[in-house]
Short mmCIF file of the C-alpha atoms (twelve columns), coordinates in Angstrom:
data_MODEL
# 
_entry.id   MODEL 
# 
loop_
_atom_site.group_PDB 
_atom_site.id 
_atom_site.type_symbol 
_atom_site.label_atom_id 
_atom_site.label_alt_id 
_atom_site.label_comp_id 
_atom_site.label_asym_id 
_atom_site.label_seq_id 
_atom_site.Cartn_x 
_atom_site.Cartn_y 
_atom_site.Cartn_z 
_atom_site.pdbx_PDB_model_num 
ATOM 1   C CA . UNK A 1   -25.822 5.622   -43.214 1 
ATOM 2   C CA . UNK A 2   -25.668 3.504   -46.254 1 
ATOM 3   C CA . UNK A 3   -26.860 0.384   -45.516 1 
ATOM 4   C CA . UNK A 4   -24.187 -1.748  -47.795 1 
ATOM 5   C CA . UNK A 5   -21.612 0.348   -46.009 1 
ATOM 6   C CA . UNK A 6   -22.888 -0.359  -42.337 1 
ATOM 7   C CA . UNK A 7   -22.934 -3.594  -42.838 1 
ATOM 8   C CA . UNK A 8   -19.289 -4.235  -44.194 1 
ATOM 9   C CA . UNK A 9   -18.275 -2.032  -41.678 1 
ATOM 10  C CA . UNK A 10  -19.440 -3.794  -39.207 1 
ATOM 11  C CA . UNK A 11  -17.781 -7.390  -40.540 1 
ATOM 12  C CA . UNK A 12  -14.605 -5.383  -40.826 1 
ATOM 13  C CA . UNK A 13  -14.871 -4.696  -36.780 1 
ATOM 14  C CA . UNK A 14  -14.928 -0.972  -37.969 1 
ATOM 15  C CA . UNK A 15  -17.457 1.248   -35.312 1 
ATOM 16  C CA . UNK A 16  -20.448 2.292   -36.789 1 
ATOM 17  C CA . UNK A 17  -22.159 3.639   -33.466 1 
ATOM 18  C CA . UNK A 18  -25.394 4.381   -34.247 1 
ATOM 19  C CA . UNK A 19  -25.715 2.522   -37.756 1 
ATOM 20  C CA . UNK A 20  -28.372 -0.426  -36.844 1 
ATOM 21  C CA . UNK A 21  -30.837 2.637   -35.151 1 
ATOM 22  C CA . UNK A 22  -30.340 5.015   -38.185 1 
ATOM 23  C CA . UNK A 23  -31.062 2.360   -40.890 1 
ATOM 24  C CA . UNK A 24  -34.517 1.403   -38.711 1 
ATOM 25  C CA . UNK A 25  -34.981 5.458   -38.790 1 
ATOM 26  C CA . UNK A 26  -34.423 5.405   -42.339 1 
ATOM 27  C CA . UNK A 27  -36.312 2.502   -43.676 1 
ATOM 28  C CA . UNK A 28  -39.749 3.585   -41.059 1 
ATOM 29  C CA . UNK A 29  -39.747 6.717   -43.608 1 
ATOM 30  C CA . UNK A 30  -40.851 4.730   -46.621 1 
ATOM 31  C CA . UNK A 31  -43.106 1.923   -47.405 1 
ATOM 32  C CA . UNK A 32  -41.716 -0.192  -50.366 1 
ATOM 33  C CA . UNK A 33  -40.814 -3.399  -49.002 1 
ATOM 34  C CA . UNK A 34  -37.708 -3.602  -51.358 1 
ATOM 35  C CA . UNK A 35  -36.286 -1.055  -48.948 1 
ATOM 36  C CA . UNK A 36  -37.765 -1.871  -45.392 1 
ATOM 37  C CA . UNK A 37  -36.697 -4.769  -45.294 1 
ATOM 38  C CA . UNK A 38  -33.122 -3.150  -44.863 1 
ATOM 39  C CA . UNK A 39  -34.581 -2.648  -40.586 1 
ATOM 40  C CA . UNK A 40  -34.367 -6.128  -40.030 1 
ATOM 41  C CA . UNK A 41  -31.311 -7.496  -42.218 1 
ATOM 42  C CA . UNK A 42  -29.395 -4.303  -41.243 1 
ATOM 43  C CA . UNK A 43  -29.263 -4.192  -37.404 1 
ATOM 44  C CA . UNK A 44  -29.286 -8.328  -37.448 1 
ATOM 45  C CA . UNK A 45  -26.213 -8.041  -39.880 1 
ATOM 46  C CA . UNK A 46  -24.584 -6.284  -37.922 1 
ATOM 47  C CA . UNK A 47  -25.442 -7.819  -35.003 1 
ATOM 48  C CA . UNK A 48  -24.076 -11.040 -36.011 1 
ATOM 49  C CA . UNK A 49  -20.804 -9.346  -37.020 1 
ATOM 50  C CA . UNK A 50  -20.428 -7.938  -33.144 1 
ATOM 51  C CA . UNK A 51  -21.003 -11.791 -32.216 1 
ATOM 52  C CA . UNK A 52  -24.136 -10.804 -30.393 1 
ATOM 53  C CA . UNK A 53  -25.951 -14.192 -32.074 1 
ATOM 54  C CA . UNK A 54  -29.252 -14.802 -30.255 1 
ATOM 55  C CA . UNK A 55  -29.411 -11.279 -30.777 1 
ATOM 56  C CA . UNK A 56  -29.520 -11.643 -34.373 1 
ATOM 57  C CA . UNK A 57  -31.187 -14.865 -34.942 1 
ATOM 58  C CA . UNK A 58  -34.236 -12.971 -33.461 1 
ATOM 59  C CA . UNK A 59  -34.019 -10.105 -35.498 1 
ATOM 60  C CA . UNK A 60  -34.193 -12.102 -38.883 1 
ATOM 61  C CA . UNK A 61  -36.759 -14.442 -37.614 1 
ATOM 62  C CA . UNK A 62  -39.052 -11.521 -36.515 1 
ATOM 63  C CA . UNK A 63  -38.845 -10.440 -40.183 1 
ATOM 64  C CA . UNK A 64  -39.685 -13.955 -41.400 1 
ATOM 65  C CA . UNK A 65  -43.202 -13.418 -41.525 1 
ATOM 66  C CA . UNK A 66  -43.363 -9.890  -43.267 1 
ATOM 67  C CA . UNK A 67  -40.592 -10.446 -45.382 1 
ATOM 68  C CA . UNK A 68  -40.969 -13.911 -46.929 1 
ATOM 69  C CA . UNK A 69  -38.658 -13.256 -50.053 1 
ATOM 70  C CA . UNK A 70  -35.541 -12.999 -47.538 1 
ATOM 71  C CA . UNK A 71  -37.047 -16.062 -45.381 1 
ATOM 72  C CA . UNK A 72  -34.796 -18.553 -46.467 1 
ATOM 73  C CA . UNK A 73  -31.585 -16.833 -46.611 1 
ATOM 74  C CA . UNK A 74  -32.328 -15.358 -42.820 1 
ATOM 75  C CA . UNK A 75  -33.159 -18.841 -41.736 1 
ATOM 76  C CA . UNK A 76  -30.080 -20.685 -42.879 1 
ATOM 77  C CA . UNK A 77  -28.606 -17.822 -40.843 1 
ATOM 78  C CA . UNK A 78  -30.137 -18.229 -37.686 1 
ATOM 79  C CA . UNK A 79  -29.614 -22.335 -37.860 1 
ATOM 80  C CA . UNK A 80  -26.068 -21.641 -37.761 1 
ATOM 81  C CA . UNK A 81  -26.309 -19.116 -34.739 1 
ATOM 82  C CA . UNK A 82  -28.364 -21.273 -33.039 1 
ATOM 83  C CA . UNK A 83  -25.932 -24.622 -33.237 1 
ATOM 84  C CA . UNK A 84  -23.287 -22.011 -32.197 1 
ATOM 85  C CA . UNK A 85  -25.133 -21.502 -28.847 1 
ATOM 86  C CA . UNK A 86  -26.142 -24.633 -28.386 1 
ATOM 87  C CA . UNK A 87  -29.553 -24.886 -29.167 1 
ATOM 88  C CA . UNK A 88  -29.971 -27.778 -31.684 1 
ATOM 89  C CA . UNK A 89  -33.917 -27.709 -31.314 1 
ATOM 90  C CA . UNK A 90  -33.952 -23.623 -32.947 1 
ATOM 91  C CA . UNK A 91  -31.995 -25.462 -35.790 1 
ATOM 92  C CA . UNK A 92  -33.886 -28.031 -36.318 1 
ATOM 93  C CA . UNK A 93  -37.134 -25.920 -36.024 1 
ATOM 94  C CA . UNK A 94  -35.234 -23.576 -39.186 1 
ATOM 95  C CA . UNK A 95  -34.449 -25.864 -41.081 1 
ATOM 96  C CA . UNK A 96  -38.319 -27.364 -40.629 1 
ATOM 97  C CA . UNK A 97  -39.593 -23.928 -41.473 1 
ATOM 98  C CA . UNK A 98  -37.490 -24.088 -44.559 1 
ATOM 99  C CA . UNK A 99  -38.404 -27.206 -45.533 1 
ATOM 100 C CA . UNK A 100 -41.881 -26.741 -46.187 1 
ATOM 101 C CA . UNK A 101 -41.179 -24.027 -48.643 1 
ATOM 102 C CA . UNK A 102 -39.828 -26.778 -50.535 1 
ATOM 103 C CA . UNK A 103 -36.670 -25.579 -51.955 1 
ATOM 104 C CA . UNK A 104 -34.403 -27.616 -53.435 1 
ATOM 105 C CA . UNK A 105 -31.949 -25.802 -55.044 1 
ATOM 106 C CA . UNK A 106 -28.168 -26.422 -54.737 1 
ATOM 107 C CA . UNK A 107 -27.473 -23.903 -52.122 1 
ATOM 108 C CA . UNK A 108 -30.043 -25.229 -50.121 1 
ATOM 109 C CA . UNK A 109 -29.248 -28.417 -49.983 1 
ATOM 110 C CA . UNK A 110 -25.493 -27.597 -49.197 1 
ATOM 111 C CA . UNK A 111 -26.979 -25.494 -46.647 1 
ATOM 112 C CA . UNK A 112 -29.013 -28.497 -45.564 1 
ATOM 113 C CA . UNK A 113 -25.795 -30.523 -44.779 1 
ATOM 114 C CA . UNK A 114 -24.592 -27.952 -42.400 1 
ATOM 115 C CA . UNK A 115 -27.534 -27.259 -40.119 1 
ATOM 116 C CA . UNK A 116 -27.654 -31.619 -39.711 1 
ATOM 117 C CA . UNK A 117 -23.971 -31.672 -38.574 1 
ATOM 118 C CA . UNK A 118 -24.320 -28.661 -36.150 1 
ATOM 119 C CA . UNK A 119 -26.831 -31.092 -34.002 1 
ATOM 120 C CA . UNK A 120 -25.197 -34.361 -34.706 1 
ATOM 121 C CA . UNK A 121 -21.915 -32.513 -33.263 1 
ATOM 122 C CA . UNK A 122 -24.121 -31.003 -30.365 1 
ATOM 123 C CA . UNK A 123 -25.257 -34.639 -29.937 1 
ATOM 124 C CA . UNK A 124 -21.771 -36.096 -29.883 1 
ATOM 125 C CA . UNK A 125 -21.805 -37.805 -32.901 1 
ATOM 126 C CA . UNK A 126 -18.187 -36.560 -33.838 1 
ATOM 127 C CA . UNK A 127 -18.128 -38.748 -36.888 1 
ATOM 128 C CA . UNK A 128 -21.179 -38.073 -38.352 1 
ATOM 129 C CA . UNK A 129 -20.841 -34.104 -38.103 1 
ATOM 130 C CA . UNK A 130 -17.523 -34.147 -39.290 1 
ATOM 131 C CA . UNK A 131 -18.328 -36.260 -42.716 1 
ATOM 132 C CA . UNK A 132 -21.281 -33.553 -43.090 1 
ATOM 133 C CA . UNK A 133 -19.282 -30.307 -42.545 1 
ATOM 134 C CA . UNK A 134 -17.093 -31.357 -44.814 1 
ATOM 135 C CA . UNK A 135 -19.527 -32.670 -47.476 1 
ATOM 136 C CA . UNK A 136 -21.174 -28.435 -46.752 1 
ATOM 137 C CA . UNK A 137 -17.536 -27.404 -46.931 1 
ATOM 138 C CA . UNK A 138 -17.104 -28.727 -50.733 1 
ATOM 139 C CA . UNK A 139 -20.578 -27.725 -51.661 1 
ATOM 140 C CA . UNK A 140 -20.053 -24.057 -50.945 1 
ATOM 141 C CA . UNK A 141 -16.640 -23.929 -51.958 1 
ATOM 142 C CA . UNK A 142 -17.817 -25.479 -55.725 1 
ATOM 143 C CA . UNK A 143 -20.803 -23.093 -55.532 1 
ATOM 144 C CA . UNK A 144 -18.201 -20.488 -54.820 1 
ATOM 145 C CA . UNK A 145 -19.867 -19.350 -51.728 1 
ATOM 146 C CA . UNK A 146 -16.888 -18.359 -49.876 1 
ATOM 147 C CA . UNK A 147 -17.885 -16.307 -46.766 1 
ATOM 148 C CA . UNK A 148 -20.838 -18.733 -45.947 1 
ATOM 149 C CA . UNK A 149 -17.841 -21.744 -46.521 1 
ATOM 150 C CA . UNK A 150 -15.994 -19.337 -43.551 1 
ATOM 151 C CA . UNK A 151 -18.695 -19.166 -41.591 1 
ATOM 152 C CA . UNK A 152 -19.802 -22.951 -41.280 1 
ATOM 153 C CA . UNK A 153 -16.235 -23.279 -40.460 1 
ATOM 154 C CA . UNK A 154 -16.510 -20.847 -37.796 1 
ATOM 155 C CA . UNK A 155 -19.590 -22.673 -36.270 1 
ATOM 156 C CA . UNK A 156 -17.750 -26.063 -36.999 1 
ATOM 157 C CA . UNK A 157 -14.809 -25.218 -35.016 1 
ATOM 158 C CA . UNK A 158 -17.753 -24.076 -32.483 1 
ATOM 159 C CA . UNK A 159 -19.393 -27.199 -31.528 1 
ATOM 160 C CA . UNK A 160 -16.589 -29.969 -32.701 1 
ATOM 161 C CA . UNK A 161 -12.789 -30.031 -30.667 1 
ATOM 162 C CA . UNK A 162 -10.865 -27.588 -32.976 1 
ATOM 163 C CA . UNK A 163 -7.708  -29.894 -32.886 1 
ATOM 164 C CA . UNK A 164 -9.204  -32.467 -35.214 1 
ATOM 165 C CA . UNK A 165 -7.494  -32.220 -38.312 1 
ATOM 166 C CA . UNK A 166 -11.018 -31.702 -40.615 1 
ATOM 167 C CA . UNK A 167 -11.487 -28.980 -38.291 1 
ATOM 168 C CA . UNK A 168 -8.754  -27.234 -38.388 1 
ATOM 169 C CA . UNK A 169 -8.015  -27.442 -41.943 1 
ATOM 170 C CA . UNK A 170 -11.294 -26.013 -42.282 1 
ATOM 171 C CA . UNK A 171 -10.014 -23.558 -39.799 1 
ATOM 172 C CA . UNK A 172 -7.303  -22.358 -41.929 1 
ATOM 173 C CA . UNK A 173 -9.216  -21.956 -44.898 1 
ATOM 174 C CA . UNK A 174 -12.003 -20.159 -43.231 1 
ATOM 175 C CA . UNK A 175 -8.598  -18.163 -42.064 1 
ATOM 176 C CA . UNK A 176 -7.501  -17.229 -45.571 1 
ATOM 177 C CA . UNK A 177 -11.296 -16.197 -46.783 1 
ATOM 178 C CA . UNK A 178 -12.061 -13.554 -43.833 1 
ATOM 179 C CA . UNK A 179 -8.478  -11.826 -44.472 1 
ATOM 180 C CA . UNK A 180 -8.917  -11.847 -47.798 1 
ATOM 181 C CA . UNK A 181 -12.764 -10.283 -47.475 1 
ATOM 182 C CA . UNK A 182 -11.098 -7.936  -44.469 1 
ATOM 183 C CA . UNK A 183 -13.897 -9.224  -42.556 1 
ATOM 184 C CA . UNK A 184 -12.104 -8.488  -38.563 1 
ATOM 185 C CA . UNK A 185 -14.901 -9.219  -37.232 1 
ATOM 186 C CA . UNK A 186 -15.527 -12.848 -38.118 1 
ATOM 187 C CA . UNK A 187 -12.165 -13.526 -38.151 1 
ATOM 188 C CA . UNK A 188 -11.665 -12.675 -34.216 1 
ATOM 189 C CA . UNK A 189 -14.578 -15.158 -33.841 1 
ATOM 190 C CA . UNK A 190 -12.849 -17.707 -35.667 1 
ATOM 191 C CA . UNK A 191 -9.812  -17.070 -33.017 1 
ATOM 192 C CA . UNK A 192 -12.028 -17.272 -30.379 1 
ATOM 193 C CA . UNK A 193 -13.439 -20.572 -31.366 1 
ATOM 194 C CA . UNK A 194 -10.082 -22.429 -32.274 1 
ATOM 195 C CA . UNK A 195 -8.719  -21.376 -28.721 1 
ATOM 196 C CA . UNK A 196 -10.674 -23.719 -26.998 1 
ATOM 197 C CA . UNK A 197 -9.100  -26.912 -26.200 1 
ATOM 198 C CA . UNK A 198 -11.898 -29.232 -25.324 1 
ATOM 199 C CA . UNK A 199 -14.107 -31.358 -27.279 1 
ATOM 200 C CA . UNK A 200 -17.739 -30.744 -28.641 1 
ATOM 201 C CA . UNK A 201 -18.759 -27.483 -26.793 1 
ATOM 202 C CA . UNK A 202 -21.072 -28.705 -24.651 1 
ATOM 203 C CA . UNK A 203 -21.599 -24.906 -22.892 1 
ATOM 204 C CA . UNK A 204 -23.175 -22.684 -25.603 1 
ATOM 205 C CA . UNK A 205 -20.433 -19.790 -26.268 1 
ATOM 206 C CA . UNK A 206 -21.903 -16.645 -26.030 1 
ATOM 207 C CA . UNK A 207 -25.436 -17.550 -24.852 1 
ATOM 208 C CA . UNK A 208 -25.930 -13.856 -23.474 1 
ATOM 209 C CA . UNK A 209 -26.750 -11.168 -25.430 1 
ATOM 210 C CA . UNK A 210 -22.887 -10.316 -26.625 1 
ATOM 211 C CA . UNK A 211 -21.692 -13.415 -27.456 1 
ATOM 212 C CA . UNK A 212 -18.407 -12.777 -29.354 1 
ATOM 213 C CA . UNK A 213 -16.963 -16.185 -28.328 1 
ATOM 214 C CA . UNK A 214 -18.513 -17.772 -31.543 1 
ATOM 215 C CA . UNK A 215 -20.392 -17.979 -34.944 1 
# 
């Protein structure tokens, strides 16, 4: 299948049976890295759109070594699966890895914001996570970054108690993106993180394998 396709597919809860193993088929046929690096951002994509997370942070950080043009972006990625199951320590040790490529840029350093409240709200420092989702919030909103805006909201209604107001203002925004983008997928695992009623999520969501109780 086309890869492009698969992977929208996939974030618009569409089944694609079969997609993640055919792109690996696909890509093991040719050797320009431009293209094989499709077998790791394809099945992890998609992964991460069925909510299997720890699935999909391993993936992309398999492919970190041989692929380190798509390093960053896959890290940032698996920092905010890993504060959505819990595991402040893989997020830290991303955002270390990322940090001594030394980029800068303003992207990264919205990005930055996020993976330090996912810890500080794992931590129970309610206060401090919610001033630095919402300073991430503004920075991908300006940057126009919408869908990575939706998905730090996902992971912030993860880890914080969705009845806060920041939260679930951020929560309805994220809300508005995802059914604008027709991306099914993340929006269920928005649903699933604003039905819990208790504060910071102490219990990873979705620590197996299929963990669709959320990014």
């Amino acid at each position: 299948p086309n890869f492009a396709l698969a992977v929208a597919a996939a974030a618009r809860g569409e089944p694609i049976d079969g997609a993640a193993e055919e792109i690996v088929r696909l890509a093991a046929q040719v050797s320009d890295p431009q293209i094989t690096w499709a077998s790791i951002d394809g099945p992890a994509s998609i992964a991460s759109a069925e909510g299997r997370l720890a699935d999909a942070a391993a993936l992309w950080r398999s492919g970190v070594p041989k692929y380190p043009s798509a390093a960053v972006q896959w890290l940032w990625t698996t920092a905010r699966h890993s504060i959505r199951l819990g595991d402040a320590a893989g997020a830290k040790a991303d955002l270390a890895a990322i940090d001594e490529r030394g980029l800068h840029t303003p992207r990264d350093e919205a990005e930055r914001l996020g993976v330090r409240a996912g810890p500080a709200a794992l931590d129970g420092q309610t206060a401090v996570a919610i001033r630095l989702y919402g300073d991430a919030l503004r920075a991908f909103h300006e940057l126009g970054a919408v869908f990575v805006e939706a998905q730090t909201a996902i992971e912030m209604a993860t880890v914080l108690d969705p009845t806060i107001p920041e939260v679930a203002e951020a929560v309805e925004s994220a809300r508005e993106v995802l059914i604008r983008l027709q991306a099914r997928a993340y929006l269920d695992q928005l649903e699933v993180a604003t039905q819990r009623t208790s504060s910071p999520s102490r219990e990873p969501q979705g620590a197996q394998s299929r963990d669709t109780s959320i990014v």
